[in-house]
Residue frames relative to the residue before (quaternion, step in Angstrom):
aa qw qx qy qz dx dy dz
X 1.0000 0.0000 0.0000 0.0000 0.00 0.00 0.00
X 0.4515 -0.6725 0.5857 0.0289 3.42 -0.94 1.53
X 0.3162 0.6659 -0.6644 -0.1231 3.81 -0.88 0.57
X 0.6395 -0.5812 0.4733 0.1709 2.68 -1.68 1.41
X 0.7284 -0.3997 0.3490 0.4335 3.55 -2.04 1.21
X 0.8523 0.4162 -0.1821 0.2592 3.32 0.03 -1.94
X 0.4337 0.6383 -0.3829 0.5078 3.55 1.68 -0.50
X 0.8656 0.3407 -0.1912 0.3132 3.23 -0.12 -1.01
X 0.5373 0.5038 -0.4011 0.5445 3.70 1.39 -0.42
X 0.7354 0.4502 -0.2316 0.4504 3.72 1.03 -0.26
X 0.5333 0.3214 -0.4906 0.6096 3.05 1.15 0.42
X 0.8421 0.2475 -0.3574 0.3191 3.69 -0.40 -0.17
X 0.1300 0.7998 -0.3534 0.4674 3.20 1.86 1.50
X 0.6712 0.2702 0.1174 0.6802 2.61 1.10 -2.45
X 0.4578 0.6133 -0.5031 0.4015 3.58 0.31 0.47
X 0.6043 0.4629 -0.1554 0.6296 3.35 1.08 -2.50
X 0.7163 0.4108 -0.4531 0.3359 3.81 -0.35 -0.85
X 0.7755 0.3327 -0.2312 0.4842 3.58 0.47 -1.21
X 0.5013 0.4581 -0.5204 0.5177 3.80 0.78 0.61
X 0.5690 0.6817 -0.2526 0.3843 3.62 0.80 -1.12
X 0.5942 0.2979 -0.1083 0.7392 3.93 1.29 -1.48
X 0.7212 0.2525 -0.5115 0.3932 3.63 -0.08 0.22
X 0.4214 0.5918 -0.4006 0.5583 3.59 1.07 0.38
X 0.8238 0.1510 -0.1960 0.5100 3.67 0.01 -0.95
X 0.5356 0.5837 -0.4086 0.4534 3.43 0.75 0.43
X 0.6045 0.4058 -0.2177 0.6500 3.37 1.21 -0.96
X 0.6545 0.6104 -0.1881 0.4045 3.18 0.36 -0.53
X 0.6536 0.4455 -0.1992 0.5785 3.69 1.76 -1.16
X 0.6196 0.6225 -0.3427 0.3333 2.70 0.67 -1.15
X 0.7632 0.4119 -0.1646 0.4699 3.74 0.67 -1.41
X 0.4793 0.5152 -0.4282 0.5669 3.49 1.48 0.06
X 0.9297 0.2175 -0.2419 0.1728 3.31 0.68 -0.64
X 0.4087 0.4242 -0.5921 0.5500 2.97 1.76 1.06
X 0.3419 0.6496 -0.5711 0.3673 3.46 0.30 0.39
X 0.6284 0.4479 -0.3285 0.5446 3.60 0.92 -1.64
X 0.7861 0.4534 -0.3215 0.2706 3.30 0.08 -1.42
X 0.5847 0.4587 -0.4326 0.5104 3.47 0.86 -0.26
X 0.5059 0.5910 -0.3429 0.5266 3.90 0.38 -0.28
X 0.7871 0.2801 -0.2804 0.4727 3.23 -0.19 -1.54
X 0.6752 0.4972 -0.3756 0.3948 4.12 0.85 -0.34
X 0.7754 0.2522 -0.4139 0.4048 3.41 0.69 -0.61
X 0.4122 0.4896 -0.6530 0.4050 4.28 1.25 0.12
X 0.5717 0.5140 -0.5424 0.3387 4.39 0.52 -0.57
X 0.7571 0.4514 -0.2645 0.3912 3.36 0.59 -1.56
X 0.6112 0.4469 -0.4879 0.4344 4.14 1.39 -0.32
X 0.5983 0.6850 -0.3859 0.1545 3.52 0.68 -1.45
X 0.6659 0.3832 -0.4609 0.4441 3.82 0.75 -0.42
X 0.5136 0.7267 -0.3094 0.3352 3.32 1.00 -0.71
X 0.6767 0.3962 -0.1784 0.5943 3.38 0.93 -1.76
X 0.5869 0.6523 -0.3702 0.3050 3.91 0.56 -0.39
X 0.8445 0.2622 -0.1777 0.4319 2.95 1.28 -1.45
X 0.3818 0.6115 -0.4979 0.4821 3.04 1.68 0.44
X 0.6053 0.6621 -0.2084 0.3897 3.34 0.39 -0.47
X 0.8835 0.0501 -0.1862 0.4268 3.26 1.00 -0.84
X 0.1100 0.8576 -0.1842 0.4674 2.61 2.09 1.55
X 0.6945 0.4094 -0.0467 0.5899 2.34 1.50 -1.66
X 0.6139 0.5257 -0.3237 0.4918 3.58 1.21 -1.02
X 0.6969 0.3836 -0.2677 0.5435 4.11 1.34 -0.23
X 0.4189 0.7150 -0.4890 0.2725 3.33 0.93 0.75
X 0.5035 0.6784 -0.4009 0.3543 3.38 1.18 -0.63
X 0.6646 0.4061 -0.2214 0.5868 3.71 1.28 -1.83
X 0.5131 0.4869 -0.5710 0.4168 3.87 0.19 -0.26
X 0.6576 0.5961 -0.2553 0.3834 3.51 0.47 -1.58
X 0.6154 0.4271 -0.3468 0.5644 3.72 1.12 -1.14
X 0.8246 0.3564 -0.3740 0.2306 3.39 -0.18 -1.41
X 0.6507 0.5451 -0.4145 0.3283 3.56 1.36 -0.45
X 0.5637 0.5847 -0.3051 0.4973 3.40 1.27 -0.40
X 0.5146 0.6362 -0.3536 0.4532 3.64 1.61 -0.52
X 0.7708 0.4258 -0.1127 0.4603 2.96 0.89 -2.23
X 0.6633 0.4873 -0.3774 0.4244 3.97 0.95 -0.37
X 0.6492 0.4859 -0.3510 0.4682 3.77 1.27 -0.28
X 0.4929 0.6101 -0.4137 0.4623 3.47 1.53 0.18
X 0.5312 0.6163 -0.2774 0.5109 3.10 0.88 -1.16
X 0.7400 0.4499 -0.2841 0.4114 2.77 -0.44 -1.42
X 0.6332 0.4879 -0.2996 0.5209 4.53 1.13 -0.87
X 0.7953 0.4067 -0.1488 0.4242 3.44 0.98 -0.76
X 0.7587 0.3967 -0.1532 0.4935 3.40 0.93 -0.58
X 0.2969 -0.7198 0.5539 0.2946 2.82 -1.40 -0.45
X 0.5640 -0.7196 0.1906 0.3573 3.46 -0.46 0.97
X 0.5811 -0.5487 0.3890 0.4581 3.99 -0.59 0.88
X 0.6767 0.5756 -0.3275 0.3217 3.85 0.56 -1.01
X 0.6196 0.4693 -0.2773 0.5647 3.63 1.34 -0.84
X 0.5016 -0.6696 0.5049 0.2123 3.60 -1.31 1.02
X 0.6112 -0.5285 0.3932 0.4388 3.65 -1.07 0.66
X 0.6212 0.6223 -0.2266 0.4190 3.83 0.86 -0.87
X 0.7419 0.3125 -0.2149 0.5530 3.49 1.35 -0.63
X 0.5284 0.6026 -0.3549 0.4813 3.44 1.47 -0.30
X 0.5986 0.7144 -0.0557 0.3581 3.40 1.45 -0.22
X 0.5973 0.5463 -0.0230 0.5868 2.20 1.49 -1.58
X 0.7385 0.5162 -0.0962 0.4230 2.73 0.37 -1.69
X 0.6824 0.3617 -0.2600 0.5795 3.81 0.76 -0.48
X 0.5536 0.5880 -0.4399 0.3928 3.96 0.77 -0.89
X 0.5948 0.5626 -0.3482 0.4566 3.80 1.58 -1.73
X 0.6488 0.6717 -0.3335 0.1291 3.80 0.69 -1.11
X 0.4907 0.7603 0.1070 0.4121 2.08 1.46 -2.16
X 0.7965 0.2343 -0.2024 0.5194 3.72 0.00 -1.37
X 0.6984 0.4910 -0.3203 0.4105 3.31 1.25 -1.02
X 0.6943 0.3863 -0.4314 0.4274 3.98 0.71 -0.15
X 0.5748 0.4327 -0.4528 0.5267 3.89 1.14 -0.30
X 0.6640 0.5090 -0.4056 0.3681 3.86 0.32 -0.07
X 0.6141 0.5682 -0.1502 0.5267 3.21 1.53 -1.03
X 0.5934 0.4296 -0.2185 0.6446 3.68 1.48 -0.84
X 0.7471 -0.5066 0.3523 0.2471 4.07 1.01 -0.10
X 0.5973 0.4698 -0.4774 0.4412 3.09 1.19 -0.59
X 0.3710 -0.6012 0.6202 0.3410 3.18 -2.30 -0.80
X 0.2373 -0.7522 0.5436 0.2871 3.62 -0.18 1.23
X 0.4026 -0.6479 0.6337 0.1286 3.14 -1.45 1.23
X 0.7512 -0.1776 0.1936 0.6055 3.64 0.03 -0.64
X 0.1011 -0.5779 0.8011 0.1185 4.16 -1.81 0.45
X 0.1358 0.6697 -0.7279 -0.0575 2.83 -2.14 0.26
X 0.3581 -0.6627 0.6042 0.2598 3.36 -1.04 1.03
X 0.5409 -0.6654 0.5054 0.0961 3.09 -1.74 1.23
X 0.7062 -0.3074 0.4455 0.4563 3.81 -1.46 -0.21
X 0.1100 -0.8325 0.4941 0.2252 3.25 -0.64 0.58
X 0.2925 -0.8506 0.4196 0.1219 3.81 -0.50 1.27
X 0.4560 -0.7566 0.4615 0.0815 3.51 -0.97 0.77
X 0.1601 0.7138 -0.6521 0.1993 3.71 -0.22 1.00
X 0.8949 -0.2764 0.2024 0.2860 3.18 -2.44 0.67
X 0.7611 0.0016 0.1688 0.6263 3.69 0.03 1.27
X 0.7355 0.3416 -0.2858 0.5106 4.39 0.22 -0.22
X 0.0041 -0.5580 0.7900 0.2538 3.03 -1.57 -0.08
X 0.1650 -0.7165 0.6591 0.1583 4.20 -1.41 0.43
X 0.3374 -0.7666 0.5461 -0.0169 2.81 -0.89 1.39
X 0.0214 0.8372 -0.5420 -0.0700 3.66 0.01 0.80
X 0.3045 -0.7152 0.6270 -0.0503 3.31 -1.52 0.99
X 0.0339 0.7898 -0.6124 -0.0074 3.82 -0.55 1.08
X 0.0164 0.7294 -0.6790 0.0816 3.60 -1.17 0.86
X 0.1655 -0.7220 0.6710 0.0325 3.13 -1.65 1.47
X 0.0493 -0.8915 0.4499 -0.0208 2.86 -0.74 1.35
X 0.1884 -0.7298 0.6183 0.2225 4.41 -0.10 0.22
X 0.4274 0.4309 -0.7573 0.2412 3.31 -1.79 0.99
X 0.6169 -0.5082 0.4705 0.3740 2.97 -1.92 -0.52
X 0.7754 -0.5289 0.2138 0.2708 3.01 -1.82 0.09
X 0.3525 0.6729 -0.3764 0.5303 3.57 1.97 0.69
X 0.6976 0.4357 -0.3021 0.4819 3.19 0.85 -0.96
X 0.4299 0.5921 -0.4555 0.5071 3.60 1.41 -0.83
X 0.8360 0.3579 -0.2594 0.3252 3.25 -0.52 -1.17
X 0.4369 0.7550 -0.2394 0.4264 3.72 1.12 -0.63
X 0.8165 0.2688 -0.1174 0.4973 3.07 0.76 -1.74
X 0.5655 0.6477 -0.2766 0.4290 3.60 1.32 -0.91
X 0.5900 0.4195 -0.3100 0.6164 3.76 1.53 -0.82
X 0.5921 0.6115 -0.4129 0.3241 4.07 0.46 -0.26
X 0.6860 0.6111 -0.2933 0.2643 3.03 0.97 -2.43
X 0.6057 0.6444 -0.3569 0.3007 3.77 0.91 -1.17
X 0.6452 0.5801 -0.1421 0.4764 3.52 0.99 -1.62
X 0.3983 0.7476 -0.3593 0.3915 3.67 1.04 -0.13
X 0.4880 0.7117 -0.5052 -0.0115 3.37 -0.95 0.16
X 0.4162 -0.0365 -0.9050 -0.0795 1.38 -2.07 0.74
X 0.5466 -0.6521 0.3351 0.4045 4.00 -0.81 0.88
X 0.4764 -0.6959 0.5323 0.0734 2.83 -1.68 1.17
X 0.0366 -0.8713 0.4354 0.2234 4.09 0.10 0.12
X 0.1904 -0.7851 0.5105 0.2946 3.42 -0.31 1.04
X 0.4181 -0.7206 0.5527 -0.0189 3.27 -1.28 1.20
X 0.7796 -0.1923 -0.0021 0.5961 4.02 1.11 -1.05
X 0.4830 0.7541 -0.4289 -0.1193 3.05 -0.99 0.12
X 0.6910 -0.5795 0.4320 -0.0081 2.76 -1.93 1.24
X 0.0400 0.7565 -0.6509 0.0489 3.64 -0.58 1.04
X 0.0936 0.7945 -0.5971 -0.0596 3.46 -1.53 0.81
X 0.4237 -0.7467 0.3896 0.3333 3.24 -0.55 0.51
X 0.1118 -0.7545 0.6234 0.1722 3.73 -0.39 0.80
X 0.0714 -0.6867 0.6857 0.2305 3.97 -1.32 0.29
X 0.1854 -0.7216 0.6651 -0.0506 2.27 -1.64 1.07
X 0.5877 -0.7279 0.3176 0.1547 3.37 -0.38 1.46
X 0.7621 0.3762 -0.0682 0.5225 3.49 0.79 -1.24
X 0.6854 0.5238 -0.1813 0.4723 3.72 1.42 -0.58
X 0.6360 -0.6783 0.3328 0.1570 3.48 -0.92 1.57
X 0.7348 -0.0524 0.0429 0.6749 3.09 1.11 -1.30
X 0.7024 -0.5881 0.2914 0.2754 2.70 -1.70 1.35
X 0.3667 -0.6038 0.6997 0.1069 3.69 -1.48 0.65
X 0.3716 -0.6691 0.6369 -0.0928 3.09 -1.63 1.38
X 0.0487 -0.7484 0.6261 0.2134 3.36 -1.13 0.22
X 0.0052 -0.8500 0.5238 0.0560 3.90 -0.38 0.66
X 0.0572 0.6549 -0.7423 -0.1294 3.24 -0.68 1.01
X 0.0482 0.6680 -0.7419 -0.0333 3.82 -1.77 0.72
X 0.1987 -0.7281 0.6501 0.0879 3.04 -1.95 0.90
X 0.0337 0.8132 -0.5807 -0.0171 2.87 -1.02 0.93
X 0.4580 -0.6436 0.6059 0.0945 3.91 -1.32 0.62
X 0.0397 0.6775 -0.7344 0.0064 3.46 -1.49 1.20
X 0.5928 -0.5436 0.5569 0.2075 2.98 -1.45 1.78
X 0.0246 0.7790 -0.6262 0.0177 4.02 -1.45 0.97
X 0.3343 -0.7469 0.4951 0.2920 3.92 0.16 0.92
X 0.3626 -0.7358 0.5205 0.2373 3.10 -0.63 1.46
X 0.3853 -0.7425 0.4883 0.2488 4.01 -1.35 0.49
């Protein structure tokens, strides 16, 4: 058996051609689980990237409320940078100076133990103080207007008599407690 010139350049025509498509076939294919593996994990990012996105588009109001929620602080607390000893101090001055200022006569202060909670430290502050019950009220309308705020924790009225004196005389002991971001 005889194969002919033109026979045989045509078979390895169709030889190259059908090697050539099994190449880009083999070849698609893995492009296209390639795609498909893509097109699943941009599905599995896209909620992700969304809500980052509109995260970002709610940064402005984060930005407000944290600037909201740090100027509170800042009414309530005391700052982390000041020492528990000066936060003391510094409230004991308030303190004697609005019950003196409301009338009373501070008998004696003392700063308390200082106690540790979530992120705070509370600083507690007792004062005994003698006037009447104007000055009570006086000082009780002040304490709020503090600041940083002052929380009144106890307090204690007694009635002292006093023989020679018009109006009646109190004894007040009250504690109160300022909040100090802990560092």
């Amino acid at each position: 058996m005889r194969v002919k010139a033109g026979s045989s350049a045509l078979f390895a025509i169709g030889s190259t051609l059908l090697l050539v498509t099994l190449i880009i076939g083999v070849a698609g294919s893995l492009m296209l689980a390639r795609s498909q593996s893509a097109a699943d994990q941009l599905q599995a990012v896209e909620p992700r990237f969304a809500r980052l996105l509109g995260l970002q588009g709610e940064r402005r109001r984060f930005e407000q409320v944290l600037a909201q929620t740090t100027e509170i602080l800042q009414e309530e607390a005391y700052a982390a940078d000041l020492g528990s000893g000066r936060v003391g101090a510094d409230m004991q001055q308030k303190l004697r100076a609005a019950s003196e200022a409301a009338g009373f006569t501070v008998v004696s202060s003392r700063i308390g133990t200082v106690f540790t909670h979530d992120g705070f430290e509370e600083i507690p502050l007792s004062l005994r103080l003698e006037g009447t019950l104007q000055n009570l009220e006086s000082m009780l309308q002040a304490l709020p207007a503090l600041r940083p705020a002052l929380h009144l924790r106890s307090l204690s009225v007694t009635a002292v008599s006093r023989r020679r004196a018009k109006k009646s005389a109190l004894r007040v002991e009250i504690v109160v407690a300022a909040a100090r971001l802990s560092s």
